[in-house]
mmCIF file of the protein (N, C-alpha, C, O) and its ligand, coordinates in Angstrom:
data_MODEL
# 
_entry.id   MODEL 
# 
loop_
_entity.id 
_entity.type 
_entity.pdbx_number_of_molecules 
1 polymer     1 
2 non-polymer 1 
# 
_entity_poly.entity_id                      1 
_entity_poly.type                           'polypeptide(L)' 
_entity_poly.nstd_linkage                   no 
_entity_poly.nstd_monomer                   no 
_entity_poly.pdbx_seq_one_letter_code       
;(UNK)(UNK)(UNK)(UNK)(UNK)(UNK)(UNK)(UNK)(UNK)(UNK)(UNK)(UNK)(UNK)(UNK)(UNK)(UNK)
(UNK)(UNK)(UNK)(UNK)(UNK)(UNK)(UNK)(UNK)(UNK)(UNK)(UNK)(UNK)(UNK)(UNK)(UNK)(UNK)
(UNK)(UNK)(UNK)(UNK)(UNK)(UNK)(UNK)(UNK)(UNK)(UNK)(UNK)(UNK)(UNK)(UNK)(UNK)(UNK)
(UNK)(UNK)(UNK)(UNK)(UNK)
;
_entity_poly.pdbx_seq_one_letter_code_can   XXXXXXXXXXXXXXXXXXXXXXXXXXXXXXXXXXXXXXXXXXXXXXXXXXXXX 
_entity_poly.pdbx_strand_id                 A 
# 
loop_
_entity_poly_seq.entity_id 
_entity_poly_seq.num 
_entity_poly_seq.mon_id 
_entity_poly_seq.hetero 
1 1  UNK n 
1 2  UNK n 
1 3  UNK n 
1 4  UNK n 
1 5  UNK n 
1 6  UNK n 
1 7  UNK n 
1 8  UNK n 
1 9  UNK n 
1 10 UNK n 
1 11 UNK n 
1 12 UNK n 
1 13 UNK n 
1 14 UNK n 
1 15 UNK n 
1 16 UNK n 
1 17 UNK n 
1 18 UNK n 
1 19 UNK n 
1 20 UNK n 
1 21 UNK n 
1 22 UNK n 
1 23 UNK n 
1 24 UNK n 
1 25 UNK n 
1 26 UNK n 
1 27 UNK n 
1 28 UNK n 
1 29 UNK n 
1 30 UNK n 
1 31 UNK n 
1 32 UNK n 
1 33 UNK n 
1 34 UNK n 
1 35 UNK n 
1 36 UNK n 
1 37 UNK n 
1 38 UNK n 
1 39 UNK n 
1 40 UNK n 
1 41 UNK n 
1 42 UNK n 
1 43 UNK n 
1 44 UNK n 
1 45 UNK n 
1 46 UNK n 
1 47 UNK n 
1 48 UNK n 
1 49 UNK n 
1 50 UNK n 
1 51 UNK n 
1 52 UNK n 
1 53 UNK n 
# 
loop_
_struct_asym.id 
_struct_asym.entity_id 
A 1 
B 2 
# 
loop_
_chem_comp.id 
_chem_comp.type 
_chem_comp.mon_nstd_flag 
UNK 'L-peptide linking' . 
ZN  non-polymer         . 
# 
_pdbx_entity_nonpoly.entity_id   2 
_pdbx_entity_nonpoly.name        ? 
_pdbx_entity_nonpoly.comp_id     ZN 
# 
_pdbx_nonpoly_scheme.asym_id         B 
_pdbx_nonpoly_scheme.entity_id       2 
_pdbx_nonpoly_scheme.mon_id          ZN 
_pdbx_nonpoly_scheme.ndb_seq_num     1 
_pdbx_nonpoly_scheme.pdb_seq_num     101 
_pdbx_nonpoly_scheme.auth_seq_num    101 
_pdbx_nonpoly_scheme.pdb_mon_id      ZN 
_pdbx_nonpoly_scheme.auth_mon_id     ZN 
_pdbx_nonpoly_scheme.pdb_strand_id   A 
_pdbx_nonpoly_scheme.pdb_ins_code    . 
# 
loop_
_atom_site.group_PDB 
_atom_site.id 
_atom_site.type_symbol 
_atom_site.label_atom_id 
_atom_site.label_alt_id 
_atom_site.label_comp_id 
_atom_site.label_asym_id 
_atom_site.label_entity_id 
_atom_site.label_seq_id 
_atom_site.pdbx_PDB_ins_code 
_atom_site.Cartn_x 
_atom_site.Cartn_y 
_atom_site.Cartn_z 
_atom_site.occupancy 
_atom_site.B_iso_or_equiv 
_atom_site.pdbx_formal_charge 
_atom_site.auth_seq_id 
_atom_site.auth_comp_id 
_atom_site.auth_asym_id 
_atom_site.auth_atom_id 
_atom_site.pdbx_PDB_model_num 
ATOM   1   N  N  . UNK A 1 1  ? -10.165 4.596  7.358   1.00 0.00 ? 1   UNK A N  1 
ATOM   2   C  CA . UNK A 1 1  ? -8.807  5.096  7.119   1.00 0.00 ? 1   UNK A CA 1 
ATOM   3   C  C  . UNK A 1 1  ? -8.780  5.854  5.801   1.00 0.00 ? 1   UNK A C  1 
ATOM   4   O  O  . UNK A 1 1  ? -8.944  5.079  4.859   1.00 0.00 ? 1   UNK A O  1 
ATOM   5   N  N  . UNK A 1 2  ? -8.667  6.774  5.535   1.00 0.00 ? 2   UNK A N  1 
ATOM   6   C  CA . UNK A 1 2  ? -8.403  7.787  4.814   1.00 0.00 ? 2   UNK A CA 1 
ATOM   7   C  C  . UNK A 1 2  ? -7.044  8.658  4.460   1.00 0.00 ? 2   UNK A C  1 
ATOM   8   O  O  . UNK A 1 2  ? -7.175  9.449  3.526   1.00 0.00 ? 2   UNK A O  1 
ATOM   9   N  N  . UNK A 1 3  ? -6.039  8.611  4.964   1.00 0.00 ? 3   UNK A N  1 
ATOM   10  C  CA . UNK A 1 3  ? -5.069  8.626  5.054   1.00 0.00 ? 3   UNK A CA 1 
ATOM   11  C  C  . UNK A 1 3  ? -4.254  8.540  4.037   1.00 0.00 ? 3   UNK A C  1 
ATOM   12  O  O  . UNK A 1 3  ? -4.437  7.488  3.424   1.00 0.00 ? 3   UNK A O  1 
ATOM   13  N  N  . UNK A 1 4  ? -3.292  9.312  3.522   1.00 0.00 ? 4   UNK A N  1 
ATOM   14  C  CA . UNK A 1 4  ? -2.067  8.753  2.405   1.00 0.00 ? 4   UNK A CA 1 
ATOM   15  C  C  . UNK A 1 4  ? -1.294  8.005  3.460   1.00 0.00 ? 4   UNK A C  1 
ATOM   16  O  O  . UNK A 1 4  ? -1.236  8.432  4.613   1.00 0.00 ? 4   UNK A O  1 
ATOM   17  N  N  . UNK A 1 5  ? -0.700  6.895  3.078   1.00 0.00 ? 5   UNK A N  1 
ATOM   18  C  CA . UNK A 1 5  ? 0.417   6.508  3.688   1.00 0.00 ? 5   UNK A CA 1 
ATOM   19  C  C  . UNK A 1 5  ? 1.564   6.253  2.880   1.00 0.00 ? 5   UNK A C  1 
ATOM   20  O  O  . UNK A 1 5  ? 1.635   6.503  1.677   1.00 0.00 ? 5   UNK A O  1 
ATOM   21  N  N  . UNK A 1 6  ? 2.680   5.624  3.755   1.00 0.00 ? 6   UNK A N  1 
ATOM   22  C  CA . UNK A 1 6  ? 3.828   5.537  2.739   1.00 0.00 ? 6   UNK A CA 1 
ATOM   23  C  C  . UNK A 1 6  ? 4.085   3.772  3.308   1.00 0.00 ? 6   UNK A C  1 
ATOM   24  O  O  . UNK A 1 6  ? 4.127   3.369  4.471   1.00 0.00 ? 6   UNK A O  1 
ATOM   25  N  N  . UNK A 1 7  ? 4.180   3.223  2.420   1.00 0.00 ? 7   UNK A N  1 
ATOM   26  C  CA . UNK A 1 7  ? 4.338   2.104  2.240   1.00 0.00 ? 7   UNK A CA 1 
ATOM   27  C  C  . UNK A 1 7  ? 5.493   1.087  1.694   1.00 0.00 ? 7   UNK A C  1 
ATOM   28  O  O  . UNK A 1 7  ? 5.683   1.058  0.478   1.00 0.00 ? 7   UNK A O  1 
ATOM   29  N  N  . UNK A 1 8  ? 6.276   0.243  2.559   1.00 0.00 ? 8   UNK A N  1 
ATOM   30  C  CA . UNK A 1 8  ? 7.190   -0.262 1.799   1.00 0.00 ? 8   UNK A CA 1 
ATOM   31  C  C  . UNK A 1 8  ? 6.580   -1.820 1.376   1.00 0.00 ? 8   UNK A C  1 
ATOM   32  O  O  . UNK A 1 8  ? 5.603   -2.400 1.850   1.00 0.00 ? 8   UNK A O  1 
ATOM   33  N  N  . UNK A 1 9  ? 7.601   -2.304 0.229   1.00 0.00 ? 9   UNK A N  1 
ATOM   34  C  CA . UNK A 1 9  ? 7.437   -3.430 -0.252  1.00 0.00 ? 9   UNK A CA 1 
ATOM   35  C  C  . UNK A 1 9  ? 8.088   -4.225 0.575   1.00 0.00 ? 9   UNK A C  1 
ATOM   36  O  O  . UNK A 1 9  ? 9.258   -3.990 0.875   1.00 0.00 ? 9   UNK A O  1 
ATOM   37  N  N  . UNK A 1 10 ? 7.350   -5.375 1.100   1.00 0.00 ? 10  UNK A N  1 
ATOM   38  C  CA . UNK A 1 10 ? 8.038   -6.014 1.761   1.00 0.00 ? 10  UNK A CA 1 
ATOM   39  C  C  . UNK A 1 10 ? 9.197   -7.131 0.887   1.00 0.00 ? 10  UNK A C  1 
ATOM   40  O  O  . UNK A 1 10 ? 10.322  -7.283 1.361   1.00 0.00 ? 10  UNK A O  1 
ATOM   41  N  N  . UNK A 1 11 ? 8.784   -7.864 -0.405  1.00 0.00 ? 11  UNK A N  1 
ATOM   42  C  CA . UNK A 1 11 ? 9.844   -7.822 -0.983  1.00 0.00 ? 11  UNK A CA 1 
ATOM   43  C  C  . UNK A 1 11 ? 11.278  -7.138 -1.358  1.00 0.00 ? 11  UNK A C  1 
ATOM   44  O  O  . UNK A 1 11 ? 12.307  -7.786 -1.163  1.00 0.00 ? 11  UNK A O  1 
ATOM   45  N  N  . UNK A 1 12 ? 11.323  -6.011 -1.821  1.00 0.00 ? 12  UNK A N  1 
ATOM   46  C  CA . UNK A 1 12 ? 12.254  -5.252 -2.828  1.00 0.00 ? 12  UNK A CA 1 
ATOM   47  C  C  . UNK A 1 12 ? 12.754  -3.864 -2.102  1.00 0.00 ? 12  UNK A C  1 
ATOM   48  O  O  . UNK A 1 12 ? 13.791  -3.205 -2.169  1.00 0.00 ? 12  UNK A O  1 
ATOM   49  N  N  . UNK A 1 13 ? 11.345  -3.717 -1.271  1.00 0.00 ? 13  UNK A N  1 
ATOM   50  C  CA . UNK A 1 13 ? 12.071  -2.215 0.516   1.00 0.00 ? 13  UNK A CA 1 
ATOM   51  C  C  . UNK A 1 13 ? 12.095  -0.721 -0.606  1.00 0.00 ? 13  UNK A C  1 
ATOM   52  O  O  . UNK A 1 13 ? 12.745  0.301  -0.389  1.00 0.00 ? 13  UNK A O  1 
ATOM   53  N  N  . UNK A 1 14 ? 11.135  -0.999 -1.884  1.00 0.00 ? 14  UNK A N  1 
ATOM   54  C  CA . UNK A 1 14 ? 10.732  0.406  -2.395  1.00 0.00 ? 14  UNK A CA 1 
ATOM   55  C  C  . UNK A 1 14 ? 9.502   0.715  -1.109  1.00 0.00 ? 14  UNK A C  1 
ATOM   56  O  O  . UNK A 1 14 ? 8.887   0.086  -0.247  1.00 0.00 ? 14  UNK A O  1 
ATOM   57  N  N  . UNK A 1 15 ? 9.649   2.328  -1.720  1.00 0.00 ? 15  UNK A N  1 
ATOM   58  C  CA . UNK A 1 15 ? 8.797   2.460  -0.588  1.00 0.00 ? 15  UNK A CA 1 
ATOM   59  C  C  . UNK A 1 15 ? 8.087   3.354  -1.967  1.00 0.00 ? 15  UNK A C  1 
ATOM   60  O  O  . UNK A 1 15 ? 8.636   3.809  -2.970  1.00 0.00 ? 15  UNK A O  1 
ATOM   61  N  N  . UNK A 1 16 ? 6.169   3.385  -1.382  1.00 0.00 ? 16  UNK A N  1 
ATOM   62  C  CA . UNK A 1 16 ? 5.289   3.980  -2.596  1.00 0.00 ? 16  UNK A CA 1 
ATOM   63  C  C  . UNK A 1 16 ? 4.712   4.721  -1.520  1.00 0.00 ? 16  UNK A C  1 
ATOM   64  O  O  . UNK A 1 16 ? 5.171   4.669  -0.379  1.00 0.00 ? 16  UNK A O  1 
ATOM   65  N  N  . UNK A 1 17 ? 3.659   5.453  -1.863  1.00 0.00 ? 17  UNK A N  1 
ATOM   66  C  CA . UNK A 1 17 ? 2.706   6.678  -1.200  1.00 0.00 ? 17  UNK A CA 1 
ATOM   67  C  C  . UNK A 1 17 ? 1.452   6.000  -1.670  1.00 0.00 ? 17  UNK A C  1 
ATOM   68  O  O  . UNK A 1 17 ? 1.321   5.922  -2.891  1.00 0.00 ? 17  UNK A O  1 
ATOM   69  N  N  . UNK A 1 18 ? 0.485   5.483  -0.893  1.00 0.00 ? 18  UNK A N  1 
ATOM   70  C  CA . UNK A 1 18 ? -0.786  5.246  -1.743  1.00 0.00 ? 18  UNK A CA 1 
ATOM   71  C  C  . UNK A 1 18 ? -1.748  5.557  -0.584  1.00 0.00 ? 18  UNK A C  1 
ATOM   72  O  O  . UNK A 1 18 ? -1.245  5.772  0.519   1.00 0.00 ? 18  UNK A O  1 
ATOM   73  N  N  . UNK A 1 19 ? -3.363  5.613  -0.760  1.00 0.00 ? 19  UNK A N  1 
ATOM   74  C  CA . UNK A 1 19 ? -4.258  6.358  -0.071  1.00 0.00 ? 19  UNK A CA 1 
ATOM   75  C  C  . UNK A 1 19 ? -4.505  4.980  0.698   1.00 0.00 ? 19  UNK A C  1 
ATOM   76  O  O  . UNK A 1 19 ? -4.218  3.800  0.494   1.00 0.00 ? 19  UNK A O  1 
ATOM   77  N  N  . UNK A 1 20 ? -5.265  5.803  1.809   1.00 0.00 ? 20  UNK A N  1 
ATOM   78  C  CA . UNK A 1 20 ? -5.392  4.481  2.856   1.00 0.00 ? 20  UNK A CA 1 
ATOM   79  C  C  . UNK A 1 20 ? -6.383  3.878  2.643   1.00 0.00 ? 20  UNK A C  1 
ATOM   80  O  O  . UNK A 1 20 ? -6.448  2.695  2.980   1.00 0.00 ? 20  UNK A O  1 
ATOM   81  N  N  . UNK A 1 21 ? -7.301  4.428  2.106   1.00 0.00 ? 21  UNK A N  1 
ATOM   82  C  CA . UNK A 1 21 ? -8.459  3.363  1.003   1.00 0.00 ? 21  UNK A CA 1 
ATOM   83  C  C  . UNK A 1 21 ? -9.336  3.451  -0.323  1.00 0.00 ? 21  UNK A C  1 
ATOM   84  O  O  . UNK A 1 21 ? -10.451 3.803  -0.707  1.00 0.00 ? 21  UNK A O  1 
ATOM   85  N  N  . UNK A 1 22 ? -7.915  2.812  -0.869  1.00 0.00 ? 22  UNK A N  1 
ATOM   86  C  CA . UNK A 1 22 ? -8.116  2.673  -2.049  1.00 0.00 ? 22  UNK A CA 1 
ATOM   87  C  C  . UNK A 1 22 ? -9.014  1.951  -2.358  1.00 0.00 ? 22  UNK A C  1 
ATOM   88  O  O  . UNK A 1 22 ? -9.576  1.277  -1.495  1.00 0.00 ? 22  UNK A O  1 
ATOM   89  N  N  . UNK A 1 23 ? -9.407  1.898  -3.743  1.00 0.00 ? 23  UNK A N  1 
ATOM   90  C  CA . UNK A 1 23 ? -10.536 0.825  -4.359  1.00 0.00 ? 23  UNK A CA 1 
ATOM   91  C  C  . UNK A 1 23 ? -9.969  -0.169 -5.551  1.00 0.00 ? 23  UNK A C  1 
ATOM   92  O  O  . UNK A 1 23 ? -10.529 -1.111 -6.113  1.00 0.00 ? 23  UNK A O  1 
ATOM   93  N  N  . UNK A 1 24 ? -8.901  0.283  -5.693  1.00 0.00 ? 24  UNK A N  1 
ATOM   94  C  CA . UNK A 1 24 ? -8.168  -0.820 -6.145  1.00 0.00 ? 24  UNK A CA 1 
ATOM   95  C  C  . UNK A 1 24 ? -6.545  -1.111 -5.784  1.00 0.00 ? 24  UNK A C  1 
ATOM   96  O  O  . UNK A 1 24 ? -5.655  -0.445 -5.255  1.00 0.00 ? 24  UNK A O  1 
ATOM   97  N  N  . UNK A 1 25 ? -6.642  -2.485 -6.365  1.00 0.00 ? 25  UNK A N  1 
ATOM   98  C  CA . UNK A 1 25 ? -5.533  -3.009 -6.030  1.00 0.00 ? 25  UNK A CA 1 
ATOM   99  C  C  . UNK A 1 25 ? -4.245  -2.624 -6.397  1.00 0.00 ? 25  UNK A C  1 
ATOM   100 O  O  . UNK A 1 25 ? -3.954  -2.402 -7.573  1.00 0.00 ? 25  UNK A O  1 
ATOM   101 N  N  . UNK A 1 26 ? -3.160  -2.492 -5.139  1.00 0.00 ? 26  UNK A N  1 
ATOM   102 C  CA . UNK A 1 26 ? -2.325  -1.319 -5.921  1.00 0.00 ? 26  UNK A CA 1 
ATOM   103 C  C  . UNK A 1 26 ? -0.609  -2.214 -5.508  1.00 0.00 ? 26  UNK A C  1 
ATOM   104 O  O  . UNK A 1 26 ? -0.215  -2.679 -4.439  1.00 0.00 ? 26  UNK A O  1 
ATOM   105 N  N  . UNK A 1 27 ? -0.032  -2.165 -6.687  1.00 0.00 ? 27  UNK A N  1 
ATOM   106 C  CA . UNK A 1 27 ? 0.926   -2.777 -6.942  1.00 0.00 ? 27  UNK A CA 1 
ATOM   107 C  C  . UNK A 1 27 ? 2.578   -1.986 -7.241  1.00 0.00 ? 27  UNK A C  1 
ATOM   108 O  O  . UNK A 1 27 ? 2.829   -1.101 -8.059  1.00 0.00 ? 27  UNK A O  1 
ATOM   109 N  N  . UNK A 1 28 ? 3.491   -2.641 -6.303  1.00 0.00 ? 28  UNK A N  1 
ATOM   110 C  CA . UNK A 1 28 ? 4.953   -1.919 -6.196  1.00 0.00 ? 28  UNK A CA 1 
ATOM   111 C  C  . UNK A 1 28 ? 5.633   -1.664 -7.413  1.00 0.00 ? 28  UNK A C  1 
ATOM   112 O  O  . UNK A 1 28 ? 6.137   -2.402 -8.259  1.00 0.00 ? 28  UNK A O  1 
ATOM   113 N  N  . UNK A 1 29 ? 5.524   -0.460 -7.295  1.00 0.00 ? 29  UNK A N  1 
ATOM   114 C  CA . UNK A 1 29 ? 6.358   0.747  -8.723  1.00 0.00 ? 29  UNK A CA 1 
ATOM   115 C  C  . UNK A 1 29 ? 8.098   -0.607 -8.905  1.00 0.00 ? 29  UNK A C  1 
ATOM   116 O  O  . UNK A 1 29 ? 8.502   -0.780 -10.055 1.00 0.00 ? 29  UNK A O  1 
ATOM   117 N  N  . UNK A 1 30 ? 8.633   -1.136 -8.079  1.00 0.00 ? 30  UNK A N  1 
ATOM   118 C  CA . UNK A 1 30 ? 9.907   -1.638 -7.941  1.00 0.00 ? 30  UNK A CA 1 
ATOM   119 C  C  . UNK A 1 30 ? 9.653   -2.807 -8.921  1.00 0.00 ? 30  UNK A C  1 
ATOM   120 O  O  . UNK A 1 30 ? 9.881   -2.875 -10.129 1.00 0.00 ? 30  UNK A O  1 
ATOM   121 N  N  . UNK A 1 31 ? 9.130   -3.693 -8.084  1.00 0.00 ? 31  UNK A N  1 
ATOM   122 C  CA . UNK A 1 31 ? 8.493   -4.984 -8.671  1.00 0.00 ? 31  UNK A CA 1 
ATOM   123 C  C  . UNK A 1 31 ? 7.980   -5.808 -8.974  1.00 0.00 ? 31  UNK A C  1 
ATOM   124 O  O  . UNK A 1 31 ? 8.437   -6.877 -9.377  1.00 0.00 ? 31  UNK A O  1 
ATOM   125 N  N  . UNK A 1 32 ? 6.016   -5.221 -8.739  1.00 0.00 ? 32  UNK A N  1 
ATOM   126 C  CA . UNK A 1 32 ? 5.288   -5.820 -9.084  1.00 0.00 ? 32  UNK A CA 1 
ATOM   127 C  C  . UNK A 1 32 ? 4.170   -5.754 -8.053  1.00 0.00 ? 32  UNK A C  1 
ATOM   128 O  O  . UNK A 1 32 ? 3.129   -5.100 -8.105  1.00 0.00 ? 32  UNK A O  1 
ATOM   129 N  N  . UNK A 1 33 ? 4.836   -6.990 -6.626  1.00 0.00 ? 33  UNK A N  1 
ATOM   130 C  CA . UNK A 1 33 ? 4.204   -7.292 -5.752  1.00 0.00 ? 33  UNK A CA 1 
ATOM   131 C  C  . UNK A 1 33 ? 3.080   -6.550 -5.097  1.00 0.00 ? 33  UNK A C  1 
ATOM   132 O  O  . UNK A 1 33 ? 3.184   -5.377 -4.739  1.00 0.00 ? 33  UNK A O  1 
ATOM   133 N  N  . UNK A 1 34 ? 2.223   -7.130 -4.984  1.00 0.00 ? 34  UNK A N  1 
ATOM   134 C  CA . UNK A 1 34 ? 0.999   -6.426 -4.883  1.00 0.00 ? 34  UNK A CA 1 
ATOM   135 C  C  . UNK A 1 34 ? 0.967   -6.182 -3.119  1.00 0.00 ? 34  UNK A C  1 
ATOM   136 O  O  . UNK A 1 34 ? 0.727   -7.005 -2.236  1.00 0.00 ? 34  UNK A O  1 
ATOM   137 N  N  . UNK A 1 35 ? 1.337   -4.599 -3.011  1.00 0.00 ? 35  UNK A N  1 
ATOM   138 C  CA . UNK A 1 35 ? 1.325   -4.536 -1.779  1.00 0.00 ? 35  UNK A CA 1 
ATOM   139 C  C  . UNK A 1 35 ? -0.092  -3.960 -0.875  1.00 0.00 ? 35  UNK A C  1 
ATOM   140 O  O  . UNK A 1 35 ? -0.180  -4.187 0.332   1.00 0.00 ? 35  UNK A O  1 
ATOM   141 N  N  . UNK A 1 36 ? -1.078  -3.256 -1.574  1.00 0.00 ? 36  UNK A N  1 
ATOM   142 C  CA . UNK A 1 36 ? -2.345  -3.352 -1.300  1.00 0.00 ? 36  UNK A CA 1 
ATOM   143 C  C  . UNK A 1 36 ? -3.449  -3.887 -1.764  1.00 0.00 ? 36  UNK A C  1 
ATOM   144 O  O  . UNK A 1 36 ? -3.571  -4.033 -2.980  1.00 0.00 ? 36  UNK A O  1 
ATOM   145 N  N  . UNK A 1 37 ? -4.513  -4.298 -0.835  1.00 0.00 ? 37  UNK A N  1 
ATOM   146 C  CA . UNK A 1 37 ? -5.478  -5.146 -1.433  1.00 0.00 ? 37  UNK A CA 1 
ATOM   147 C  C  . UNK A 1 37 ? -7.056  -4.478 -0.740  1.00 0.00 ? 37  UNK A C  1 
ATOM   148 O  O  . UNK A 1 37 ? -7.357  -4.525 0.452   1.00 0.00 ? 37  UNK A O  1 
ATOM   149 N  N  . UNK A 1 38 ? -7.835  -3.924 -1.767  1.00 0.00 ? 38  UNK A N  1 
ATOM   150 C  CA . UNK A 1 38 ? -9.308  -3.361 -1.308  1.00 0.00 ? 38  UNK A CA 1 
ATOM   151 C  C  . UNK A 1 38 ? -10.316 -4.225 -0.664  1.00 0.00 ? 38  UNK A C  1 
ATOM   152 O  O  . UNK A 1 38 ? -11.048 -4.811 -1.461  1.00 0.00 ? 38  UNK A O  1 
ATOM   153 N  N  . UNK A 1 39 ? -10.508 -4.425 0.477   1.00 0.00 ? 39  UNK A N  1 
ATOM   154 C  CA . UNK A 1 39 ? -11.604 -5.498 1.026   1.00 0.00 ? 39  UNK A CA 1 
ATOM   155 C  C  . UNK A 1 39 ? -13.009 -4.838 0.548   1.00 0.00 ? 39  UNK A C  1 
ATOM   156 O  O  . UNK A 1 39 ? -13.894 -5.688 0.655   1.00 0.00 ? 39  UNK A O  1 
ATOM   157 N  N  . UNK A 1 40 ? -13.638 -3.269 -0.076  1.00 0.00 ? 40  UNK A N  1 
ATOM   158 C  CA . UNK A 1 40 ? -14.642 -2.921 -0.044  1.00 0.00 ? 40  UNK A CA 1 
ATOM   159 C  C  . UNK A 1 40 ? -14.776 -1.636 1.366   1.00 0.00 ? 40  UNK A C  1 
ATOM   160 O  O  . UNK A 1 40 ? -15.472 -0.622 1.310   1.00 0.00 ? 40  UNK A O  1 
ATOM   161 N  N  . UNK A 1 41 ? -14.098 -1.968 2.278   1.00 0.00 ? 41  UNK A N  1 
ATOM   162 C  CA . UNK A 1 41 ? -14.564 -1.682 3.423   1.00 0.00 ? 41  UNK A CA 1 
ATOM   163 C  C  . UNK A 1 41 ? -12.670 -0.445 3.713   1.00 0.00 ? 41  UNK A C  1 
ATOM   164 O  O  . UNK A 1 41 ? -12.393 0.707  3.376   1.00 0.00 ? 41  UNK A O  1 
ATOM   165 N  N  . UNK A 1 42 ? -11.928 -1.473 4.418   1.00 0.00 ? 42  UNK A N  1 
ATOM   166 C  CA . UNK A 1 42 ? -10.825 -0.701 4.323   1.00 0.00 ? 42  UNK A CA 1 
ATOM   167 C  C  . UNK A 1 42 ? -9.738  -1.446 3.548   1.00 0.00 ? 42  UNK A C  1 
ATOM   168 O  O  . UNK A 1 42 ? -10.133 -2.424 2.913   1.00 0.00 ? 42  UNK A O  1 
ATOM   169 N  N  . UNK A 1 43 ? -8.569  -1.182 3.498   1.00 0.00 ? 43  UNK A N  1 
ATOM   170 C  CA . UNK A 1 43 ? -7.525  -1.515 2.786   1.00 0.00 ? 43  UNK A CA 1 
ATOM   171 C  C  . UNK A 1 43 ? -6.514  -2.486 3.379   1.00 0.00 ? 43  UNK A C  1 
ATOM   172 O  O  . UNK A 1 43 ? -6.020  -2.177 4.463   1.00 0.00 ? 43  UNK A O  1 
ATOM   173 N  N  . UNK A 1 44 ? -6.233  -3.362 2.928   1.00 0.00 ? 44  UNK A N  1 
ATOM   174 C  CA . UNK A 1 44 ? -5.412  -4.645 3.518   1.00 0.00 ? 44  UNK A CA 1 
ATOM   175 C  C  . UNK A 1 44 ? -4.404  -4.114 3.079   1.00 0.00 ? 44  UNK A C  1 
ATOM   176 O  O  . UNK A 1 44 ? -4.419  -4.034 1.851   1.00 0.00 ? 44  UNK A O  1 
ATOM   177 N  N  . UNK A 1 45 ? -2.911  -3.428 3.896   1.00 0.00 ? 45  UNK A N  1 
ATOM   178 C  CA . UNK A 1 45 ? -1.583  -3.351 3.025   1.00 0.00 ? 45  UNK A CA 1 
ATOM   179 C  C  . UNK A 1 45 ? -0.595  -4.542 3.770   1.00 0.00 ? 45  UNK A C  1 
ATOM   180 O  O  . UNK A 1 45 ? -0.110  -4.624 4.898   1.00 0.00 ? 45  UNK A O  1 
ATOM   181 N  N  . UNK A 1 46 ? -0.555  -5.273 2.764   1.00 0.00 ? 46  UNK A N  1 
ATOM   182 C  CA . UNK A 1 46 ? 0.716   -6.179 2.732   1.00 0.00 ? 46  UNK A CA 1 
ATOM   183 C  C  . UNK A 1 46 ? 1.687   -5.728 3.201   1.00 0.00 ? 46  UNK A C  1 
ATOM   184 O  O  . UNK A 1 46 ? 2.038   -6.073 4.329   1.00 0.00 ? 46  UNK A O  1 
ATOM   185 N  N  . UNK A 1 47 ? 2.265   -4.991 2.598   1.00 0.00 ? 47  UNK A N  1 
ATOM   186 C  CA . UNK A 1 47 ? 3.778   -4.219 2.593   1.00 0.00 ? 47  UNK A CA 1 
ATOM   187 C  C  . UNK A 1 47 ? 3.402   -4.020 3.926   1.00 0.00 ? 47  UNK A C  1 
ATOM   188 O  O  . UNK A 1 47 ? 2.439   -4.456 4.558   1.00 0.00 ? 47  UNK A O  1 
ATOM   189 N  N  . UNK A 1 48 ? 4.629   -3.045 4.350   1.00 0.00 ? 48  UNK A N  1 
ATOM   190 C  CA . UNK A 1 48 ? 4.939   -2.642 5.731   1.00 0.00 ? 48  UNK A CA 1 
ATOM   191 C  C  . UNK A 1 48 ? 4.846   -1.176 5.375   1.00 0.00 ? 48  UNK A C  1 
ATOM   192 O  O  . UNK A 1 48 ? 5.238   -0.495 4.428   1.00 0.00 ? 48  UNK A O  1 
ATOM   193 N  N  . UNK A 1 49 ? 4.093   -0.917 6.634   1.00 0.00 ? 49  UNK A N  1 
ATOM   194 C  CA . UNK A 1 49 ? 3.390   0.768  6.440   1.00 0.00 ? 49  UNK A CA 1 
ATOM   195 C  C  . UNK A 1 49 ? 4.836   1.329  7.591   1.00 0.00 ? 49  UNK A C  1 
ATOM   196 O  O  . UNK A 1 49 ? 5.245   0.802  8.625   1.00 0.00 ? 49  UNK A O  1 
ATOM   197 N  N  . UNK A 1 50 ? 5.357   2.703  6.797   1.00 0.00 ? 50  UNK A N  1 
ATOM   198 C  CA . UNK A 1 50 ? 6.473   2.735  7.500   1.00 0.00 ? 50  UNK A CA 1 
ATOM   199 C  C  . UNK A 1 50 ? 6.280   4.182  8.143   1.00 0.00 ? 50  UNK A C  1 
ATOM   200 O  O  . UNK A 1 50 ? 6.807   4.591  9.177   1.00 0.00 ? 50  UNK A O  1 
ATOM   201 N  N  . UNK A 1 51 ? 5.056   5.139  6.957   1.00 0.00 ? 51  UNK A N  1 
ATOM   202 C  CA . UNK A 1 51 ? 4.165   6.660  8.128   1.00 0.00 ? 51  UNK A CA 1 
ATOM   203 C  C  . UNK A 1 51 ? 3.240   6.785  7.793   1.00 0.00 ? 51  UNK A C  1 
ATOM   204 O  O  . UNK A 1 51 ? 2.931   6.159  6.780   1.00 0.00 ? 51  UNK A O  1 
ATOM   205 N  N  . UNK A 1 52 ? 2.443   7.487  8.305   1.00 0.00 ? 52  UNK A N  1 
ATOM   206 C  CA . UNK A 1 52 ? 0.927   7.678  7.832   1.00 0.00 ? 52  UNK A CA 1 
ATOM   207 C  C  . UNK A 1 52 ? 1.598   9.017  7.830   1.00 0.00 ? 52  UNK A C  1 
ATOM   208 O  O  . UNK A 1 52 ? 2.241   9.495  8.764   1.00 0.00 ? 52  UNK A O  1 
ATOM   209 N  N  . UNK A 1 53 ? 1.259   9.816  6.116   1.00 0.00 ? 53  UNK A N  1 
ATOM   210 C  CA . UNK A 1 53 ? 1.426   11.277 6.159   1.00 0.00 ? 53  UNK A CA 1 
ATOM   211 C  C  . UNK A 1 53 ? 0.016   12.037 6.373   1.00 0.00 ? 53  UNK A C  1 
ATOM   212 O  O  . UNK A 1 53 ? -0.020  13.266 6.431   1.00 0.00 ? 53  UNK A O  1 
HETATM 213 ZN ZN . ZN  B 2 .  ? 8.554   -4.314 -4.524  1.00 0.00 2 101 ZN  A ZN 1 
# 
C-alpha cells in the first residue's frame, strides 16, 4: 500500500492525510491518539480510513 490516505481519528473524528506506508508512527494533529502504527511491512491504521486519495 502506497497510497496517501485520509484518515479519521477514531477518538476526536479529525481527519489527517498520511501515506499508506509509513515508517513511523503517526499520531492525530487533534489529540494525540496514535492513529497509525508501522508493522515494517504495511501500515496498521487504527483510525478509520474514510478515502484513499
Ligand atoms: Zn484525535
Amino acid at each position: 500500500m502506497s497510497k496517501f490516505l485520509s484518515v479519521q481519528c477514531a477518538a476526536c473524528k479529525a481527519k489527517q492525510t498520511v501515506f499508506g506506508n509509513a515508517t513511523e508512527t503517526i499520531a492525530c494533529a487533534g489529540c494525540g491518539d496514535v492513529i497509525c502504527t508501522p508493522t515494517g511491512g504495511r501500515t496498521i491504521v487504527t483510525g478509520k480510513i474514510v478515502e484513499v486519495l
